[in-house]
The first five atom37 places (N, CA, C, CB, O) and aatype in JSON, in Angstrom:
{
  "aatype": [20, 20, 20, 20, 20, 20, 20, 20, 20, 20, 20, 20, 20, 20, 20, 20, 20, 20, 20, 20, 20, 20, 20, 20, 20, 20, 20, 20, 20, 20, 20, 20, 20, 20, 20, 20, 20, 20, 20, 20, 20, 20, 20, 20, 20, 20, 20, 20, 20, 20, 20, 20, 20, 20, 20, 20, 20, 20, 20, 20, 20, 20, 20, 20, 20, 20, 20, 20, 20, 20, 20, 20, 20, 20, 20, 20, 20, 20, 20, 20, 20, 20, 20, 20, 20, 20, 20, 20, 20, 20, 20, 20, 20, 20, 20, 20, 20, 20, 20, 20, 20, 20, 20, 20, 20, 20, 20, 20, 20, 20, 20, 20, 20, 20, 20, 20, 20, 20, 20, 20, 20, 20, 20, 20, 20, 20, 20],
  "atom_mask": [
    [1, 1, 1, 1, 1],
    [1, 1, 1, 1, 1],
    [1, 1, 1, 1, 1],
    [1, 1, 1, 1, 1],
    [1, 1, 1, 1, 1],
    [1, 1, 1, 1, 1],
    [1, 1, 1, 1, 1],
    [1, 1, 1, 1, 1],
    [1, 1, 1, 1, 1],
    [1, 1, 1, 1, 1],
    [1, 1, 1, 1, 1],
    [1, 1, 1, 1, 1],
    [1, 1, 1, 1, 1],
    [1, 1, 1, 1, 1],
    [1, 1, 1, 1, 1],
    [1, 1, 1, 1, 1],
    [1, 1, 1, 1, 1],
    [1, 1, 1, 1, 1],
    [1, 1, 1, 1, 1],
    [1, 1, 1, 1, 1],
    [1, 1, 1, 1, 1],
    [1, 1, 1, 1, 1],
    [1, 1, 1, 1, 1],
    [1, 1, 1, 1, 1],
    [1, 1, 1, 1, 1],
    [1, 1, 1, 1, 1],
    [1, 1, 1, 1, 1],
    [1, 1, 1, 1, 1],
    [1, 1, 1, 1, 1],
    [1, 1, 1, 1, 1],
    [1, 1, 1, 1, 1],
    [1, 1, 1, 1, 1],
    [1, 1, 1, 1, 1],
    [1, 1, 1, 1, 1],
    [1, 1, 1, 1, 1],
    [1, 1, 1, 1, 1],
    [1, 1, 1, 1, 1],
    [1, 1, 1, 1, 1],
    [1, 1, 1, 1, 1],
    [1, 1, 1, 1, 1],
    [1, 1, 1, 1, 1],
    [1, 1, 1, 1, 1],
    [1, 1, 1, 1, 1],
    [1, 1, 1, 1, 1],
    [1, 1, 1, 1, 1],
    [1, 1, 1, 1, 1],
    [1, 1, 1, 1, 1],
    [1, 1, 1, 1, 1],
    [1, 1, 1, 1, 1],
    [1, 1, 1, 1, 1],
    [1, 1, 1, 1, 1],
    [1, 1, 1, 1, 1],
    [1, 1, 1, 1, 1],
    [1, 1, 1, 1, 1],
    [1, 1, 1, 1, 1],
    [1, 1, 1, 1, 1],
    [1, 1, 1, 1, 1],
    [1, 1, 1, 1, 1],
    [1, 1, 1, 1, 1],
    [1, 1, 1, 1, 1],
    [1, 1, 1, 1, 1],
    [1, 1, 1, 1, 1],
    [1, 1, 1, 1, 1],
    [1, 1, 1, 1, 1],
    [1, 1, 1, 1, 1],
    [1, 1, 1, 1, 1],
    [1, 1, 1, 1, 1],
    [1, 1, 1, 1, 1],
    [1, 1, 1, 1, 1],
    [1, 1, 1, 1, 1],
    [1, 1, 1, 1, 1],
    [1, 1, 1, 1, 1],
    [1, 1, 1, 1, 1],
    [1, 1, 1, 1, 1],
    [1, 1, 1, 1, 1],
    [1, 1, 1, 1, 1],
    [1, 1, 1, 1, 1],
    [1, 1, 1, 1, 1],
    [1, 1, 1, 1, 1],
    [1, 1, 1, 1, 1],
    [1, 1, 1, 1, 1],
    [1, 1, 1, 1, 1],
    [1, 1, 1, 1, 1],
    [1, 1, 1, 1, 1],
    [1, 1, 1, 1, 1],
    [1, 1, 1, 1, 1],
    [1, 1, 1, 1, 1],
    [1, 1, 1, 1, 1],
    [1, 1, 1, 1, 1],
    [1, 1, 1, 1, 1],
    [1, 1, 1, 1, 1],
    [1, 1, 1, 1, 1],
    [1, 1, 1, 1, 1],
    [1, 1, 1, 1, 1],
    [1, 1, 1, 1, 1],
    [1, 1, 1, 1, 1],
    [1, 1, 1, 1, 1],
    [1, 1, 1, 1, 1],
    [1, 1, 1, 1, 1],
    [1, 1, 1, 1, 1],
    [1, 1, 1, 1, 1],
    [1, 1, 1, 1, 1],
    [1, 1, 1, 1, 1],
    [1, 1, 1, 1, 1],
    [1, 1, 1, 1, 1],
    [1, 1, 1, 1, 1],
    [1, 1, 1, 1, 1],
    [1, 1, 1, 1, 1],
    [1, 1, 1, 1, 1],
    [1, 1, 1, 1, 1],
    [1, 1, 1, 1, 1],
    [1, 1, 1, 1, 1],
    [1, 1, 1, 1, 1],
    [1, 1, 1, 1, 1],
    [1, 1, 1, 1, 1],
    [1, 1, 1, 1, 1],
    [1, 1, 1, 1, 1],
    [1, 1, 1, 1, 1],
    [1, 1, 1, 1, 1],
    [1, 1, 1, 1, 1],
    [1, 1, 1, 1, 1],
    [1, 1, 1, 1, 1],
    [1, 1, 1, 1, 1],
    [1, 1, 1, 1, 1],
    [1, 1, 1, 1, 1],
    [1, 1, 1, 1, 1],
    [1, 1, 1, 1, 1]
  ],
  "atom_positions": [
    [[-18.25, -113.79, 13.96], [-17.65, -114.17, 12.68], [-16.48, -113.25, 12.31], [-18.71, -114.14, 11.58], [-15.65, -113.87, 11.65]],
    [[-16.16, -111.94, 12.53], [-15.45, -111.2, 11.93], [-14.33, -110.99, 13.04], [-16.19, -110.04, 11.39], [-13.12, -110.87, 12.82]],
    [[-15.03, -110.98, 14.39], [-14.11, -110.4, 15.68], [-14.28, -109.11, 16.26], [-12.71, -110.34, 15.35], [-13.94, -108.66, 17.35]],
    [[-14.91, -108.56, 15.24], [-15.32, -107.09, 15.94], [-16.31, -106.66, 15.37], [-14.35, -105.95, 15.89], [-17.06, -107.62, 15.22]],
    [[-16.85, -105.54, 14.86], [-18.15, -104.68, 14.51], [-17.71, -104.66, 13.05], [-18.39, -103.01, 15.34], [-16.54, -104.67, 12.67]],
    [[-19.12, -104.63, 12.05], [-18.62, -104.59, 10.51], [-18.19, -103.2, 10.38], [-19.82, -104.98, 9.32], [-17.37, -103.07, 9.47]],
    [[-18.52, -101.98, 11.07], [-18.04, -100.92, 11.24], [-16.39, -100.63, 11.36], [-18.71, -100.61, 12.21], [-15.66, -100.0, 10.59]],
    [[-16.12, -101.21, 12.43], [-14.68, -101.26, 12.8], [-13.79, -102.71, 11.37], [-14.69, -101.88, 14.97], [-13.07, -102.45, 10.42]],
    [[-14.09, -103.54, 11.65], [-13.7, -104.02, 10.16], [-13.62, -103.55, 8.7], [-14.34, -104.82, 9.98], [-12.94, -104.16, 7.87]],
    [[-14.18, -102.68, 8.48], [-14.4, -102.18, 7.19], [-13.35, -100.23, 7.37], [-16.59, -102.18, 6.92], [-12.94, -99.54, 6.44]],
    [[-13.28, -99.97, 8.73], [-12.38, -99.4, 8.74], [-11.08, -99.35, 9.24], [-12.73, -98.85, 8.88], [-10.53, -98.38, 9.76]],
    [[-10.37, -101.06, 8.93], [-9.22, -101.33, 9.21], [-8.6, -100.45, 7.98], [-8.95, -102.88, 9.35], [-9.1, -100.3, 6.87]],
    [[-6.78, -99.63, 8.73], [-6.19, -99.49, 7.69], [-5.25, -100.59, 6.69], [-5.61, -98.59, 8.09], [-4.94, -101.69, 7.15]],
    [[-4.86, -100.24, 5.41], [-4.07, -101.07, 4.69], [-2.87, -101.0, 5.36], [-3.96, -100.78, 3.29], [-2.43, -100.14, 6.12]],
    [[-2.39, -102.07, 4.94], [-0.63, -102.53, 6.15], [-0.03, -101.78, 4.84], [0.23, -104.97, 6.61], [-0.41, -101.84, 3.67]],
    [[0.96, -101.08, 5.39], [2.79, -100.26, 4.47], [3.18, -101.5, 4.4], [4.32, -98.98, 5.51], [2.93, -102.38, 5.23]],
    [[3.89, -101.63, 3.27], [5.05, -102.54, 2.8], [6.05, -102.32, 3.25], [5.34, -102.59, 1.61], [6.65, -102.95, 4.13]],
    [[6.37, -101.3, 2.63], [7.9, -100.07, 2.36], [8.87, -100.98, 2.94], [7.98, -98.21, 3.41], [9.59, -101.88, 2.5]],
    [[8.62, -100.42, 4.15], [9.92, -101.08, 5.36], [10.52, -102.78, 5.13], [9.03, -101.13, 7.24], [11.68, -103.21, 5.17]],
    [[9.32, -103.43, 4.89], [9.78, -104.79, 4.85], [10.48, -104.84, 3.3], [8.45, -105.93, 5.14], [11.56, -105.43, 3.17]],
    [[9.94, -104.33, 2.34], [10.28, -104.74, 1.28], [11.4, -103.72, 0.72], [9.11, -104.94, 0.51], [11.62, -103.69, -0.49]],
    [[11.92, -103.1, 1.4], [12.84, -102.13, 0.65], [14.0, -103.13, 0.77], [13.1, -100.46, 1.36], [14.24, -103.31, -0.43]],
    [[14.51, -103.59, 1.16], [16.37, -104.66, 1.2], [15.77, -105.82, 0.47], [17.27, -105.42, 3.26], [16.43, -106.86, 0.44]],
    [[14.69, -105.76, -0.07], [14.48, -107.08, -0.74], [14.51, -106.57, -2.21], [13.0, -107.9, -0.29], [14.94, -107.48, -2.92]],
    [[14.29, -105.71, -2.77], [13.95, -105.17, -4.01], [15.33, -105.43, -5.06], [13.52, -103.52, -3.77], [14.91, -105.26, -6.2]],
    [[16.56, -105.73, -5.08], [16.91, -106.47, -5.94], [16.77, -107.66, -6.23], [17.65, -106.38, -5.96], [17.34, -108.17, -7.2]],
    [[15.71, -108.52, -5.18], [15.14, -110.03, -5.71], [13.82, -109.81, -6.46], [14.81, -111.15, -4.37], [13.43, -110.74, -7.17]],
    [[12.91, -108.39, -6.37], [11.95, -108.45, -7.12], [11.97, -108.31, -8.22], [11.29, -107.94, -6.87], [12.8, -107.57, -8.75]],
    [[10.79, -109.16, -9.13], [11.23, -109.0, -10.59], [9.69, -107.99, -11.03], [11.51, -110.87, -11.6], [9.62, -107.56, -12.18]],
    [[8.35, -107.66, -9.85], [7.2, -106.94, -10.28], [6.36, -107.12, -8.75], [6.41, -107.68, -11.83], [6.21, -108.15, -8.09]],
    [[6.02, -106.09, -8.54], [5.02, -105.85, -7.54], [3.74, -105.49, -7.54], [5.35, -105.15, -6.95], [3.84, -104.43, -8.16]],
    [[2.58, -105.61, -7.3], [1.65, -104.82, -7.3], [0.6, -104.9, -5.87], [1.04, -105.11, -8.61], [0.37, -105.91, -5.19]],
    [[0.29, -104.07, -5.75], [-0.63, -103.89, -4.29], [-1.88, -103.92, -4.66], [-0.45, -102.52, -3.4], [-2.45, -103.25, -5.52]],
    [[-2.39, -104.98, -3.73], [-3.49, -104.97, -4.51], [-4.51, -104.17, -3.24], [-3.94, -106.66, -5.15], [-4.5, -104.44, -2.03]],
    [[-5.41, -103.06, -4.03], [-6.22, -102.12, -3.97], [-7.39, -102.39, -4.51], [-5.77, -101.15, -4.4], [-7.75, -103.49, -4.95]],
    [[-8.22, -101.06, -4.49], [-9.17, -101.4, -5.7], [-9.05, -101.9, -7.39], [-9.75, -100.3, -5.77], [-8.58, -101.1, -8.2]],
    [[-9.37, -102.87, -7.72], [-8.95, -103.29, -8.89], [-8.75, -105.14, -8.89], [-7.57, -102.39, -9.16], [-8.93, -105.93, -9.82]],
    [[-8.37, -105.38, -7.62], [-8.47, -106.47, -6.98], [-6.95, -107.22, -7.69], [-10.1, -107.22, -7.24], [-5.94, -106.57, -7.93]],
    [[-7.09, -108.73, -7.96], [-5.72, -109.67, -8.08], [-6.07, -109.19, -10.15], [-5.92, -112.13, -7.22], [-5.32, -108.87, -11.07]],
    [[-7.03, -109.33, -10.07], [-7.23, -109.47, -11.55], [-7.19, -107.96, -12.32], [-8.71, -110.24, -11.81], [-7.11, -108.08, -13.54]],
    [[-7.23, -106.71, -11.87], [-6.65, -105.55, -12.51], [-5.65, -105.35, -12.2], [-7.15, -104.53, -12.43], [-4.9, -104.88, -13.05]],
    [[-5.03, -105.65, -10.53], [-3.75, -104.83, -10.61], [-2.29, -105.51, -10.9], [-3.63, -104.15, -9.31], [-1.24, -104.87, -10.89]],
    [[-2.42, -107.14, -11.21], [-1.01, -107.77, -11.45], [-1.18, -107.72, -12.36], [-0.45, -108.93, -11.07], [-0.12, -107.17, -12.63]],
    [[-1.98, -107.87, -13.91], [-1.55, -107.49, -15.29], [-0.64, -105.78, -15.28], [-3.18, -107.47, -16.32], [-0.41, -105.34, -16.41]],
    [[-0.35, -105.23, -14.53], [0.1, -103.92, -15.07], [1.79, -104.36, -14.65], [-0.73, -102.28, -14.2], [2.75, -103.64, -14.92]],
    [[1.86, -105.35, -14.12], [3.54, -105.59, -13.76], [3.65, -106.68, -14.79], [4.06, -106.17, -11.94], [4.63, -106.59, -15.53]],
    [[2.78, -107.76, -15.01], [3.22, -109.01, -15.98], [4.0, -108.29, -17.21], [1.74, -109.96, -16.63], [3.53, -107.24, -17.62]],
    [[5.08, -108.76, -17.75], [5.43, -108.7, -19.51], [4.32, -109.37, -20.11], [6.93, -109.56, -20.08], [3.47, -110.17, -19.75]],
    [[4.73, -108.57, -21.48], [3.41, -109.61, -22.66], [4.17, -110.92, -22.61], [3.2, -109.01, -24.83], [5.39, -111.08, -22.63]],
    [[3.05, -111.96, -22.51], [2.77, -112.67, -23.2], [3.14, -113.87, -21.87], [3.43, -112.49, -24.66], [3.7, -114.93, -22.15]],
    [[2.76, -113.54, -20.51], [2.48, -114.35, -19.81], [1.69, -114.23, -19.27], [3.05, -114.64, -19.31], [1.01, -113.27, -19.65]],
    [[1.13, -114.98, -18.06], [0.0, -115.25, -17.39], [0.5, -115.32, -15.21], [-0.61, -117.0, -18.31], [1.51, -115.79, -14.68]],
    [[-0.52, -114.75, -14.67], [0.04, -115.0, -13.39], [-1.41, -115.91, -13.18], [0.5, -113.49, -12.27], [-2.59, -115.6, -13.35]],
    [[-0.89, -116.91, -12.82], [-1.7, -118.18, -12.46], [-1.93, -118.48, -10.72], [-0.81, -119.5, -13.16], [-1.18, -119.12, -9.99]],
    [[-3.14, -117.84, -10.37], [-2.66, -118.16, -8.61], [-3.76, -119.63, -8.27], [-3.24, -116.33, -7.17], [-4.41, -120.12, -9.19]],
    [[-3.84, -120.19, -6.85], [-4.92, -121.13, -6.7], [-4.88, -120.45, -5.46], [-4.83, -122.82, -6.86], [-3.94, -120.06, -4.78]],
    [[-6.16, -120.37, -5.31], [-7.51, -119.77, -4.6], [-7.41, -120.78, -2.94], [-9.33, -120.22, -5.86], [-7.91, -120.37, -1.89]],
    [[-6.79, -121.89, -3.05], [-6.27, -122.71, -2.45], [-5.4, -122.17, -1.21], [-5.65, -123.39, -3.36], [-5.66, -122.27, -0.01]],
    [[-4.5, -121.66, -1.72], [-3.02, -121.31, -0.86], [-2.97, -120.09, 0.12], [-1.78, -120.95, -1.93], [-1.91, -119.55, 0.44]],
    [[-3.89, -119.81, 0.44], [-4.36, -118.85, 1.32], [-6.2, -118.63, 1.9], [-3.85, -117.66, 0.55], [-7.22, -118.8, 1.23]],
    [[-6.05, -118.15, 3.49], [-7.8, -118.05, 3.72], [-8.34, -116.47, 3.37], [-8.25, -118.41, 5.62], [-7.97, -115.31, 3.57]],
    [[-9.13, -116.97, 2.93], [-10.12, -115.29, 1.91], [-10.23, -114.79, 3.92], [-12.89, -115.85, 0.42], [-10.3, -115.73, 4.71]],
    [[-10.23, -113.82, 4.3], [-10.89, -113.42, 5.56], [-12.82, -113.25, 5.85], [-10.15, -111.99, 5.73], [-13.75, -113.04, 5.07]],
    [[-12.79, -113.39, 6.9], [-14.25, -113.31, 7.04], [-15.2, -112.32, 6.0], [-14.43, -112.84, 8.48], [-16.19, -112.66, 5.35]],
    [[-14.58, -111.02, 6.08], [-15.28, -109.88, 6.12], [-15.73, -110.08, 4.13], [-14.12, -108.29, 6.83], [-16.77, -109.57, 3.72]],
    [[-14.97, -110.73, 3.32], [-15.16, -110.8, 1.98], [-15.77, -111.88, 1.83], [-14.11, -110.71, 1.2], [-16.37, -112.0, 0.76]],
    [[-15.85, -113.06, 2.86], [-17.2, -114.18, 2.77], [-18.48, -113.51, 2.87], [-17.25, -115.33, 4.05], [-19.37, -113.74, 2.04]],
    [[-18.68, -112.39, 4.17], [-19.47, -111.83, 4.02], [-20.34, -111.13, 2.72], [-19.07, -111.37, 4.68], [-21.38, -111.31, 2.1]],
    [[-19.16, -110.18, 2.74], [-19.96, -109.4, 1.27], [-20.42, -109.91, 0.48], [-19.36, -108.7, 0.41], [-21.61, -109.89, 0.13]],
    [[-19.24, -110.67, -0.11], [-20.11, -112.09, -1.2], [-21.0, -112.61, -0.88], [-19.54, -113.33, -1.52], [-21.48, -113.16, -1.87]],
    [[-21.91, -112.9, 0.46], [-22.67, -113.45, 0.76], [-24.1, -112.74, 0.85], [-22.17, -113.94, 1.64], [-25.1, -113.21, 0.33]],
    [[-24.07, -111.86, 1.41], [-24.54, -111.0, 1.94], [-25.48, -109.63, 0.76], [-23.29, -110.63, 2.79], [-26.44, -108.96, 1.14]],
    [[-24.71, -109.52, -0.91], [-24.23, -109.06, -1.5], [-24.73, -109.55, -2.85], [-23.15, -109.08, -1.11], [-25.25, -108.95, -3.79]],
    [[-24.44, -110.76, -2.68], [-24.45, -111.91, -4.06], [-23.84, -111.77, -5.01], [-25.54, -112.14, -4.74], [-24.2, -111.94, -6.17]],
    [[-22.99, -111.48, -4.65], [-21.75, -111.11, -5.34], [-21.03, -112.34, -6.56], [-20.68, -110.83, -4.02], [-20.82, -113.41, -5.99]],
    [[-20.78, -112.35, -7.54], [-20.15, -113.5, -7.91], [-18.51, -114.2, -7.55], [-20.28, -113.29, -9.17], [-17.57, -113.41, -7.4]],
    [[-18.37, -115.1, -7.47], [-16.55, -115.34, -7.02], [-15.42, -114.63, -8.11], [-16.1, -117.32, -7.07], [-14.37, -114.08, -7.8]],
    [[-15.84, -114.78, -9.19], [-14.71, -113.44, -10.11], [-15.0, -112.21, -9.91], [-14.72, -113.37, -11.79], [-14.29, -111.22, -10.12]],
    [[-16.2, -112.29, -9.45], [-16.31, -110.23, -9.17], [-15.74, -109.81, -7.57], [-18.55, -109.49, -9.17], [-15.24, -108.75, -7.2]],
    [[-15.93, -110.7, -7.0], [-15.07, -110.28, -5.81], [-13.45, -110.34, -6.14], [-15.42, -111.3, -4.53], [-12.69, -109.45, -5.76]],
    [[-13.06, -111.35, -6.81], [-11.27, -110.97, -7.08], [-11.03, -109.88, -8.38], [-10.28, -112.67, -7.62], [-9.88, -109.46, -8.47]],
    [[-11.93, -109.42, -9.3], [-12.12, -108.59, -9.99], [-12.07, -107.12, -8.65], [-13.5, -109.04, -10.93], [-11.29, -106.24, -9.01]],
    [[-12.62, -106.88, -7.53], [-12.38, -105.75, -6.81], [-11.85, -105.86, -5.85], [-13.22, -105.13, -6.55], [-10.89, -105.1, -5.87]],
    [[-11.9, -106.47, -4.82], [-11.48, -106.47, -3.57], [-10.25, -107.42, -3.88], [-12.59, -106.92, -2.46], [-10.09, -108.15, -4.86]],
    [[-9.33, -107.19, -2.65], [-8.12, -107.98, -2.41], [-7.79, -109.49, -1.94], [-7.61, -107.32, -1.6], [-6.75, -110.15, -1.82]],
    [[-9.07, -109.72, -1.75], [-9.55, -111.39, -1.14], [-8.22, -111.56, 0.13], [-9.36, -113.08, -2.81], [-7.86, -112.71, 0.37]],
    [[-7.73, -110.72, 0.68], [-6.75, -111.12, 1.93], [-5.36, -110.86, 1.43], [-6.86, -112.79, 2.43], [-4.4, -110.69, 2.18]],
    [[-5.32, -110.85, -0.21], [-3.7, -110.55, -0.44], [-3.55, -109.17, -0.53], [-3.04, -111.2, -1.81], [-4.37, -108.46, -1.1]],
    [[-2.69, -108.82, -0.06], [-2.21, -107.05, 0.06], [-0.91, -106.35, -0.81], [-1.7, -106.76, 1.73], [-0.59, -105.18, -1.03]],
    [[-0.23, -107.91, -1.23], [0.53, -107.2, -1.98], [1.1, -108.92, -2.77], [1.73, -105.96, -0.98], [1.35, -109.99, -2.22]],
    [[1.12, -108.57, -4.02], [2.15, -109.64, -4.75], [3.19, -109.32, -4.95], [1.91, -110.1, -5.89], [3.36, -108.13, -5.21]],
    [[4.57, -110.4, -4.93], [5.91, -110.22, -5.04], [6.1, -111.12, -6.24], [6.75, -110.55, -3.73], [5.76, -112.26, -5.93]],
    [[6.49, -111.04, -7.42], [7.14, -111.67, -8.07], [8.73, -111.9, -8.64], [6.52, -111.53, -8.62], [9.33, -111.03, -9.26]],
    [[9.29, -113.25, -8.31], [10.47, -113.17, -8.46], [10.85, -114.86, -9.1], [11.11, -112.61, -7.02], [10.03, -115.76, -9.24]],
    [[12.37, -114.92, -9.43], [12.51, -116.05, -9.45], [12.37, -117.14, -8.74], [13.13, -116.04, -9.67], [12.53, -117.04, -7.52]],
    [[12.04, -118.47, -9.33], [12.16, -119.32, -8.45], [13.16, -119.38, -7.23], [12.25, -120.2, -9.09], [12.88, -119.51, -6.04]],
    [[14.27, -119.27, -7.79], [15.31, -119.52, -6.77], [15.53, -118.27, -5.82], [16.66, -119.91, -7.49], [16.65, -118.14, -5.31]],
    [[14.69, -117.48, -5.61], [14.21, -116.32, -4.5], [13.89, -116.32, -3.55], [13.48, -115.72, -4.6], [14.25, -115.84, -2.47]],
    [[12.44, -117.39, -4.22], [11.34, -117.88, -3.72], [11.45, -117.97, -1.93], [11.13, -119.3, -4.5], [10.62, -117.51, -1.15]],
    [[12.81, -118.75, -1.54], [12.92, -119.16, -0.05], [13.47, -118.29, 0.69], [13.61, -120.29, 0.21], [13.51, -118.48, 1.91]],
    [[13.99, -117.17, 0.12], [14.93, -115.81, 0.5], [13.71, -114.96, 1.09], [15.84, -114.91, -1.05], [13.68, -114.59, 2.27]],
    [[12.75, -114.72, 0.2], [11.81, -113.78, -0.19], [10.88, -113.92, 1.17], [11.07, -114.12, -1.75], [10.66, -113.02, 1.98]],
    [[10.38, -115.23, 1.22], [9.61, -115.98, 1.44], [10.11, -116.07, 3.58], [9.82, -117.37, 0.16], [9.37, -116.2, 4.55]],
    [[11.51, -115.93, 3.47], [12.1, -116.63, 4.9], [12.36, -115.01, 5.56], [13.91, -117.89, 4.68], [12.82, -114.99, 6.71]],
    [[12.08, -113.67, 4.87], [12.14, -112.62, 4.98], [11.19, -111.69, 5.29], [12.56, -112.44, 4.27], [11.55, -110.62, 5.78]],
    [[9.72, -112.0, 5.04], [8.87, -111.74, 5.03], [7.9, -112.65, 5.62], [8.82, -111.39, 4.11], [7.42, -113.66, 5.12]],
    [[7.73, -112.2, 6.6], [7.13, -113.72, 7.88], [5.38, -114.11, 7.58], [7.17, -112.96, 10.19], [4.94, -115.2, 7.96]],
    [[4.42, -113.03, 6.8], [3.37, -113.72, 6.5], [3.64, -113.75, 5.2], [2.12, -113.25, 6.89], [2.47, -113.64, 4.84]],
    [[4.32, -113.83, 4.07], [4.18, -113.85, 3.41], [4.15, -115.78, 2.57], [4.84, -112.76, 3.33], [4.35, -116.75, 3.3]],
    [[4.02, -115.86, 1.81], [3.63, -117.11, 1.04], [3.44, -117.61, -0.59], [2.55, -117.25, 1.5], [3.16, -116.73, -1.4]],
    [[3.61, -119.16, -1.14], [3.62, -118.97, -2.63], [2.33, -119.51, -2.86], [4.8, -119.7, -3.5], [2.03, -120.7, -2.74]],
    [[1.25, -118.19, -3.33], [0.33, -118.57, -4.15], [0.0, -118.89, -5.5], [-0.15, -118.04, -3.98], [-1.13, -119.3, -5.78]],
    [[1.08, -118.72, -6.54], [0.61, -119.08, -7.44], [2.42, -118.89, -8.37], [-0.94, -118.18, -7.78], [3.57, -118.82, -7.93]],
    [[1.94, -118.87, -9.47], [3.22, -118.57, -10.68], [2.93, -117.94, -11.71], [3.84, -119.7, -11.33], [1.8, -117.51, -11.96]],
    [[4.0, -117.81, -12.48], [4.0, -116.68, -13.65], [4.42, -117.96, -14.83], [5.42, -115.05, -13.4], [5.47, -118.61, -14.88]],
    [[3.15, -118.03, -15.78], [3.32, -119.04, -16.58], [3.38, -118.29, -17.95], [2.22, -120.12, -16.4], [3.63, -117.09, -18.0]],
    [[3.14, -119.04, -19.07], [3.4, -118.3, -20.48], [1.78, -118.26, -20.9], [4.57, -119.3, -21.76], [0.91, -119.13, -20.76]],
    [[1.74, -117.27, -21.31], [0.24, -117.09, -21.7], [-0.48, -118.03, -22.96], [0.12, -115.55, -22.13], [0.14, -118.22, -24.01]],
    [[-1.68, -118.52, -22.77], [-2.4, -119.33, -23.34], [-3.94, -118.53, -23.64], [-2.38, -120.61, -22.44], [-4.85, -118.48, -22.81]],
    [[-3.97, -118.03, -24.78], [-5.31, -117.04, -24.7], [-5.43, -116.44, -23.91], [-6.44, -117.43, -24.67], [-4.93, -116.88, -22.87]],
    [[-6.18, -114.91, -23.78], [-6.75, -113.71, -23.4], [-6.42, -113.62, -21.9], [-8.28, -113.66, -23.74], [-6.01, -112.5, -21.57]],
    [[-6.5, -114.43, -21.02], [-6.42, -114.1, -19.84], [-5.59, -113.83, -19.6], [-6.7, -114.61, -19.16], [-4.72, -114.38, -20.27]],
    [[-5.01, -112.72, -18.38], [-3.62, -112.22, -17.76], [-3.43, -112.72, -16.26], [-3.56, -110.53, -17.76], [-2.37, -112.9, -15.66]],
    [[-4.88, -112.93, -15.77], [-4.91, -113.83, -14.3], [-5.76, -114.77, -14.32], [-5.28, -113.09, -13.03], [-6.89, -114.91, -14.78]],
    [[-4.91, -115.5, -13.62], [-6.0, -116.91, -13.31], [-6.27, -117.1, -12.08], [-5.49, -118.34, -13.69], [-5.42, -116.93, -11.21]],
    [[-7.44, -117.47, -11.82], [-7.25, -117.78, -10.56], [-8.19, -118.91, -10.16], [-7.4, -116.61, -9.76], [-9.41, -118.81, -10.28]],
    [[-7.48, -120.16, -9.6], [-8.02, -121.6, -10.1], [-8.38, -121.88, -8.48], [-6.71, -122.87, -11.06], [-8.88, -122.95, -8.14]]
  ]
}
């Protein structure tokens, strides 16, 4: 299921950005890496008030090793994107019209979601 030992999986390192994303950084408009804290602590600290980053759960595969835990764990599906990274390592937010620059520059990268105007309490969604 995973490809290797939960040992050796659990001590993969995190991928550097830096390099890829440094000649891109006048198209970014907010970044955040997601770490401990998961999609749902660490992109509210780049959003402005009074929007929302809206992703679908859809537009990318969670990797084995976080089916596991959740499984394994009993974990709930907001408490796993509440901590862990569910497979995303870093969000880029920018304008639409970026989007294919950003996107044609960064070879795994992809559009999961948008930056909408906020509608009650929440700062992430994730549908």
């Amino acid at each position: 299921e995973l490809g290797q030992t939960l040992g050796e999986e659990l001590l993969e390192p995190h991928r550097c950005y830096y390099h890829q994303l440094k000649p891109l950084l006048p198209f970014v408009k907010g970044m955040a890496h997601i770490t401990g804290g998961g999609l749902i602590g660490n992109v509210p600290r780049v959003l402005p008030r009074g929007v929302t980053a809206k992703f679908s759960s859809q537009a990318w595969t969670v990797p084995p090793i976080f089916k596991l835990i959740q499984k394994q764990g009993n974990v709930a599906q907001n408490e796993m994107y509440r901590v862990f990274n569910m497979g995303i390592g870093m969000v880029i937010i920018c304008s639409p019209e970026k989007v294919d620059q950003l996107t044609g520059a960064l070879p795994d990268a992809k559009v999961i979601g948008e930056v909408v105007k906020q509608e009650g309490e929440a700062r992430v969604l994730i549908k």
